[in-house]
C-alpha positions in Angstrom: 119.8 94.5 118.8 120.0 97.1 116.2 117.6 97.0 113.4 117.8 99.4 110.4 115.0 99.8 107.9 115.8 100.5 104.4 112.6 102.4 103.2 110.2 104.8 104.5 106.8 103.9 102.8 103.8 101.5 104.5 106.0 98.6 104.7 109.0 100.2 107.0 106.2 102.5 108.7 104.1 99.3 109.8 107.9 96.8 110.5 109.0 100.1 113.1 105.3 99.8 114.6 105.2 96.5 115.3 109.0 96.5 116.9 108.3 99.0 119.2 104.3 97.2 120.3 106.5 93.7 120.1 108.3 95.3 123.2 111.9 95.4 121.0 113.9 97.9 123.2 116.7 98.5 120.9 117.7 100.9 118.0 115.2 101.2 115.1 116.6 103.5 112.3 114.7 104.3 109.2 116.8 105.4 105.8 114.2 107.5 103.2 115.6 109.2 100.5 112.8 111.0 100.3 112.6 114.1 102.3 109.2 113.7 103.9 108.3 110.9 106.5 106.3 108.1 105.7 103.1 108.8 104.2 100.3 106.6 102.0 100.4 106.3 98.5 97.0 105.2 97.4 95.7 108.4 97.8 98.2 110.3 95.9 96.5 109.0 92.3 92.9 109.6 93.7 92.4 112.2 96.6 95.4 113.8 96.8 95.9 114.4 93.2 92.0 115.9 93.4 93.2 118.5 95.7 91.0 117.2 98.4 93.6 115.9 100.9 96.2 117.4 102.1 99.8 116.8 103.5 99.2 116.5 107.2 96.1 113.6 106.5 98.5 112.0 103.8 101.1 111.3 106.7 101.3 107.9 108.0 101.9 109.3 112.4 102.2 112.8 113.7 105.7 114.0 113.7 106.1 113.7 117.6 105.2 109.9 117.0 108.3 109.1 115.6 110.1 110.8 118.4 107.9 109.7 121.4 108.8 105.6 120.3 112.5 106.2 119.9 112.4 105.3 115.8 115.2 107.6 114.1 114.3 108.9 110.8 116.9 109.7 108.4 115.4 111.6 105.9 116.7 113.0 102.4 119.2 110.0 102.7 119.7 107.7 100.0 120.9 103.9 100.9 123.7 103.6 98.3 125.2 99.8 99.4 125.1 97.5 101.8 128.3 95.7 103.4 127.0 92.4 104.5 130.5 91.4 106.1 130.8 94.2 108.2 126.8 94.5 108.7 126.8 97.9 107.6 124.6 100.3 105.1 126.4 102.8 103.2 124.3 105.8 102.4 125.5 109.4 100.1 126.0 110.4 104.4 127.5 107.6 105.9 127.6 104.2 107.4 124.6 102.5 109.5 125.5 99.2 111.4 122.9 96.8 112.2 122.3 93.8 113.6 119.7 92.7 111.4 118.4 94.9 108.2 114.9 95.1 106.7 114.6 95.9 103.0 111.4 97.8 102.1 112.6 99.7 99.6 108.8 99.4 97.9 109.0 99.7 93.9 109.3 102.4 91.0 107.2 103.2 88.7 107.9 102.1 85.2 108.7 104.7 82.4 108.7 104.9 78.8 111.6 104.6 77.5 114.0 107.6 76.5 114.2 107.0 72.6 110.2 107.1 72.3 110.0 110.6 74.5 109.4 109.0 78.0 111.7 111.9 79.4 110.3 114.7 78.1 109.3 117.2 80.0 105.0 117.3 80.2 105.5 113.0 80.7 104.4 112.1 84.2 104.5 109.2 86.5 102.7 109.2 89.4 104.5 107.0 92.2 106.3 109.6 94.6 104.9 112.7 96.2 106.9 114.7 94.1 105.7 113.3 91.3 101.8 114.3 92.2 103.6 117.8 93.3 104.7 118.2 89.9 101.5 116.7 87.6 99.0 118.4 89.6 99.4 122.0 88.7 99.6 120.8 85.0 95.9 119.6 85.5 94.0 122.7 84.3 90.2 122.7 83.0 89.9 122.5 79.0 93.7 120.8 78.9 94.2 117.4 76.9 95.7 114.2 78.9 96.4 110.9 77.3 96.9 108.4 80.0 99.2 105.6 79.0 98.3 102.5 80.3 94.5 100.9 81.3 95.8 99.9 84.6 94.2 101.0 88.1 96.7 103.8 88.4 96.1 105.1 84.7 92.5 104.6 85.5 92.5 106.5 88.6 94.7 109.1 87.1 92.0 109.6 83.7 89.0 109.9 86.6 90.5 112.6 89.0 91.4 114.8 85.3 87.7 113.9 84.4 86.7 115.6 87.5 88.5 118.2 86.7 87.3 118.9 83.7 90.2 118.1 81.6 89.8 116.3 78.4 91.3 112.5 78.5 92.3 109.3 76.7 93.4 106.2 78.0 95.5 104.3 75.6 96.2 100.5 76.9 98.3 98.2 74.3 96.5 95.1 75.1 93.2 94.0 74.3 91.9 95.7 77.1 92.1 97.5 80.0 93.3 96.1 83.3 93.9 92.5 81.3 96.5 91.5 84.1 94.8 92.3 87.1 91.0 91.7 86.4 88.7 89.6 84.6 86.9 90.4 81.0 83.6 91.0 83.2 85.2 93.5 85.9 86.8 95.7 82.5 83.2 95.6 81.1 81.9 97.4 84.1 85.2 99.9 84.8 85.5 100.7 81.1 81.3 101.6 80.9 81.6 103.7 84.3 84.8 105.7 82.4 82.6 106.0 79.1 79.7 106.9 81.3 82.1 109.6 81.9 83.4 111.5 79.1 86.3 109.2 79.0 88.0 108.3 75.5 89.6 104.4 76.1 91.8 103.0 72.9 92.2 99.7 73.7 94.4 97.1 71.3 96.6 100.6 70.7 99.7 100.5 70.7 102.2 103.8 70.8 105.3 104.5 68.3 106.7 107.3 70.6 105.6 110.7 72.4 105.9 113.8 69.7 107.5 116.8 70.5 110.9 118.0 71.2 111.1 120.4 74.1 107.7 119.5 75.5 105.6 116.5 75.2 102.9 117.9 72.4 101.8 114.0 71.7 101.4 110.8 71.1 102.1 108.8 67.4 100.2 105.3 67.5 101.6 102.7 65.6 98.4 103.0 63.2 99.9 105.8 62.7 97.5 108.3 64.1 98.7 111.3 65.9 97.0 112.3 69.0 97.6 115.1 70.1 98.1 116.4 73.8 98.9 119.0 76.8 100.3 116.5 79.2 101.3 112.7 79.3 101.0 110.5 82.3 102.4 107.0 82.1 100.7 104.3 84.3 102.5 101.1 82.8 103.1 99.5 86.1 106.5 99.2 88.8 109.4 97.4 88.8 110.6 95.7 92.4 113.5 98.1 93.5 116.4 95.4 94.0 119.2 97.7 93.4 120.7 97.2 96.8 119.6 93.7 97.4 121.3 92.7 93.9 124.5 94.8 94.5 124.6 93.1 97.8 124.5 89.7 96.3 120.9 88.8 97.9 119.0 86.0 95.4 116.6 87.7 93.4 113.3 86.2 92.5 110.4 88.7 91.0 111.9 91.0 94.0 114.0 90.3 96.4 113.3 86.7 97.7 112.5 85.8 101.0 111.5 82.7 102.7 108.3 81.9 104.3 109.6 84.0 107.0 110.8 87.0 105.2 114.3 86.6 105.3 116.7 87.2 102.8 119.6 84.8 101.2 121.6 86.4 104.3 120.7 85.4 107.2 120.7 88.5 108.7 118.6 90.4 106.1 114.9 90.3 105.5 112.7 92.2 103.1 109.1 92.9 103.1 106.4 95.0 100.8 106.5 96.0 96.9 110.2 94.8 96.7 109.9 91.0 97.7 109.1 88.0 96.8 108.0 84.9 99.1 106.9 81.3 98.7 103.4 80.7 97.7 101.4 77.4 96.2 103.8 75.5 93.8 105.8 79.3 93.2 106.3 82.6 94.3 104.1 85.8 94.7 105.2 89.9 94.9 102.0 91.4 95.8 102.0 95.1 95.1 99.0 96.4 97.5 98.5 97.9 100.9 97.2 95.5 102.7 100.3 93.2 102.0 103.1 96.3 102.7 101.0 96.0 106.2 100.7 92.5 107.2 104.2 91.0 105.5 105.8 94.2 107.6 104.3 92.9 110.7 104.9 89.1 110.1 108.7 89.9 109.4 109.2 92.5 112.4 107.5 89.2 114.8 110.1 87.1 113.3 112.8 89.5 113.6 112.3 89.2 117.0 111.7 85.5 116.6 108.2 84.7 115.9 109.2 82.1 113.3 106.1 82.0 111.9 105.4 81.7 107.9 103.9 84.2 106.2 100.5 84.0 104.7 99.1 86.6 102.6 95.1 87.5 102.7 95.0 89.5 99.4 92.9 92.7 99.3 93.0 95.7 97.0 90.9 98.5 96.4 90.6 101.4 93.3 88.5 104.4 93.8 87.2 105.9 90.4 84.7 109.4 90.3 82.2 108.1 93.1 82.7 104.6 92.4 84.7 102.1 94.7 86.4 98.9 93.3 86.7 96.3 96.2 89.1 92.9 95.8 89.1 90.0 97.9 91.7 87.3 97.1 93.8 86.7 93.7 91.7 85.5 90.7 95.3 84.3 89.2 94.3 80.8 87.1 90.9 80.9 87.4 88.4 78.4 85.5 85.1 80.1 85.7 83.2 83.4 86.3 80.5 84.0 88.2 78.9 87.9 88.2 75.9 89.9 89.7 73.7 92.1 89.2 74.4 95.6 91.6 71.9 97.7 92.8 73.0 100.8 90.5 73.6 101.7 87.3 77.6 101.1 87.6 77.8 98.1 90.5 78.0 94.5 90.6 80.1 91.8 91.6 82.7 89.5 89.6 83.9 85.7 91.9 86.1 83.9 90.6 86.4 79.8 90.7 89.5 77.5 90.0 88.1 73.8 90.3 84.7 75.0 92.0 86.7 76.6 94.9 86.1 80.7 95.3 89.4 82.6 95.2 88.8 86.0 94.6 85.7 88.5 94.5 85.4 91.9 92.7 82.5 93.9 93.6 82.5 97.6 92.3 79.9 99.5 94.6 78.7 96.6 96.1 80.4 96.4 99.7 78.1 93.8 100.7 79.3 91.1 98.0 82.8 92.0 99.1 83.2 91.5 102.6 80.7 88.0 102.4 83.0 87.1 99.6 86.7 88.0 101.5 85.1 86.2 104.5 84.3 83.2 102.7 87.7 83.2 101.0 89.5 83.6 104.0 87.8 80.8 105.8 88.0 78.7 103.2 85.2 78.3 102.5 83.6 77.9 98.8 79.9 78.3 97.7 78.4 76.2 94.3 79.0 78.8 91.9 75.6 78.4 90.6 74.1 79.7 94.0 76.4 82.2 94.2 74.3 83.2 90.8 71.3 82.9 91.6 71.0 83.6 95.7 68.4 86.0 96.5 70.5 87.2 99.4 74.5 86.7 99.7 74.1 86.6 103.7 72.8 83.0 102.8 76.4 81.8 101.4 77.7 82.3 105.2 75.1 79.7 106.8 
């Protein structure tokens, strides 16, 4: 069986992995347009952006890898169409037939649009490696960044220039920052540990456009205020890439949606990662993380090779900001009540989340201790009273 992988990021890294350890004998191909092989992301925002990780430890496998488990990498070449009828992907170098085709094309970062400057040159995104390539030279001592957006990726981004010694502001629309992905409580203790800092955070802000007409030199609020700046970066979130999927006529759902197996509206196309979509409580959930590029990778490659086994996600997530980790267990969407404690430091504690007295997520920022009792109680099933999760001398108790 030949199996081509659209992608070269975690997802289509992990799927070729699991092939080859599954015993699949057969043609694996793997279609990047980027030039590079596989290598992490999370680390481009945070340590490689700092200067403090280079490109060999950014790299998924050592180049022989690749070779020594028969996966071909075709690098520098851009999927441009799939023909389903013929089982084929068309890329700007040719056609690739398959037997069966994983999508993992991952997602792109969002951008501001045109008309209010998002194209100017000195506006950043930081999703690619090229894109750290070109942002991190900019970050010079003394220089002024406005970071637009209060997400983790914003947030990271405002931390490393802090380190640097660059002078920043976070701008986030909403009423605060990370308002989609985090409770009131968690916010509270990022936004203190970014104050804590030296950084600026508008929150409730929202942006006109970017000034200048060569060169980003700004931002105009819609107070109007003008702030001015050196360089822009834009951390406003991703969009699913579905280009190919929708072109292809696949159903789209928030992604590309797959079935509890990871297969496509063709039968002989799945999808796994950033890009899809798959079945989960009384809807559907695209989980944009790691952990879930890793284990929905795997579950599809088994069922590729005929597993059929559903897949079911265990959330986790992590942000690193200065010397401060962020640690997520579970999804805290439609939570009822919030539970928080106290951490040993000045900047620490943990955030659980309840939906009709059973725990669903945990945040614990420097507190490693309250996250992994937390993600093992979630992923056992188990749920605490919320009232002794308050007031419990010792977590280790929850687990008896």
């Amino acid at each position: 069986m030949r199996i081509v992988i659209v992608g070269a990021g975690q997802a289509a890294a992990s799927m070729a992995a699991r092939l080859r350890h599954k015993g699949h004998a057969g043609e694996i191909t793997m279609i990047g347009a980027e030039p590079v092989a596989p290598y992490q992301r999370p680390p481009l925002s945070k340590a490689y952006l700092l200067g403090q990780m280079g490109l060999d430890r950014l790299t998924l496998r050592v180049p022989d890898w690749w070779h020594d488990q028969r996966i071909t990498l075709r690098l520098g070449e851009a999927a441009t169409a799939i023909d389903p009828a013929r089982r084929e992907v068309v890329t700007d170098k040719g056609r690739i037939g398959y037997d069966a085709l994983a999508l993992a094309t991952g997602a792109q970062a969002r951008r501001l649009p045109a008309a209010m400057g998002g194209d100017l040159p000195g506006v950043h995104v930081i999703r690619t490696l090229a894109d750290v390539d070109a942002l991190a030279p900019q970050m010079q001592a003394g220089r002024r960044l406005i970071v637009i957006g209060g997400g983790y990726i914003g947030l990271e981004a405002a931390a490393v220039a802090r380190k640097l010694n660059l002078d920043v502001t976070v701008i986030e629309a909403a009423p605060r920052i990370l308002g989609r992905v985090a409770a009131a409580e968690t916010a509270d203790m990022i936004r203190a540990l970014h104050r804590a800092h030296g950084v600026q955070i508008l929150e409730g802000t929202g942006i006109s456009h970017i000034t200048g007409t060569d060169h980003a030199t700004g931002v105009a609020l819609t107070d109007g205020r003008d702030l001015p700046a050196d360089l822009i970066v834009t951390g406003i979130g991703v969009l699913p890439e579905t280009t190919l999927a929708q072109t292809a006529g696949l159903m789209l759902d928030n992604g590309i949606a797959t079935d509890a197996l990871g297969r496509t509206s063709d039968p002989a196309i799945w999808a796994a990662g950033d890009c899809a979509s798959f079945p989960w409580a009384e809807g559907r959930l695209r989980l944009e993380s790691v952990g879930n590029a890793i284990d929905m990778a795997e579950a599809v490659a088994d069922n590729i090779l005929g597993a059929n086994q559903p897949y079911h996600p265990k959330p986790w997530f992590w942000s690193d900001q200065f010397d401060a980790k962020l640690q997520i267990a579970g999804l805290g969407v439609g939570h009822d009540r919030i539970v928080t404690r106290p951490g040993d430091g000045q900047h620490g504690g943990s955030v659980w989340y309840f939906r009709d007295s059973r725990l669903i997520a945990v945040d614990a920022l420097n507190d490693a201790r309250a996250y992994m009792i937390g993600k093992r109680l979630i992923e056992a099933g188990r749920s605490p009273d919320p009232d002794a999760v308050a007031s419990a001398p010792d977590l280790k108790a929850l687990l008896a």
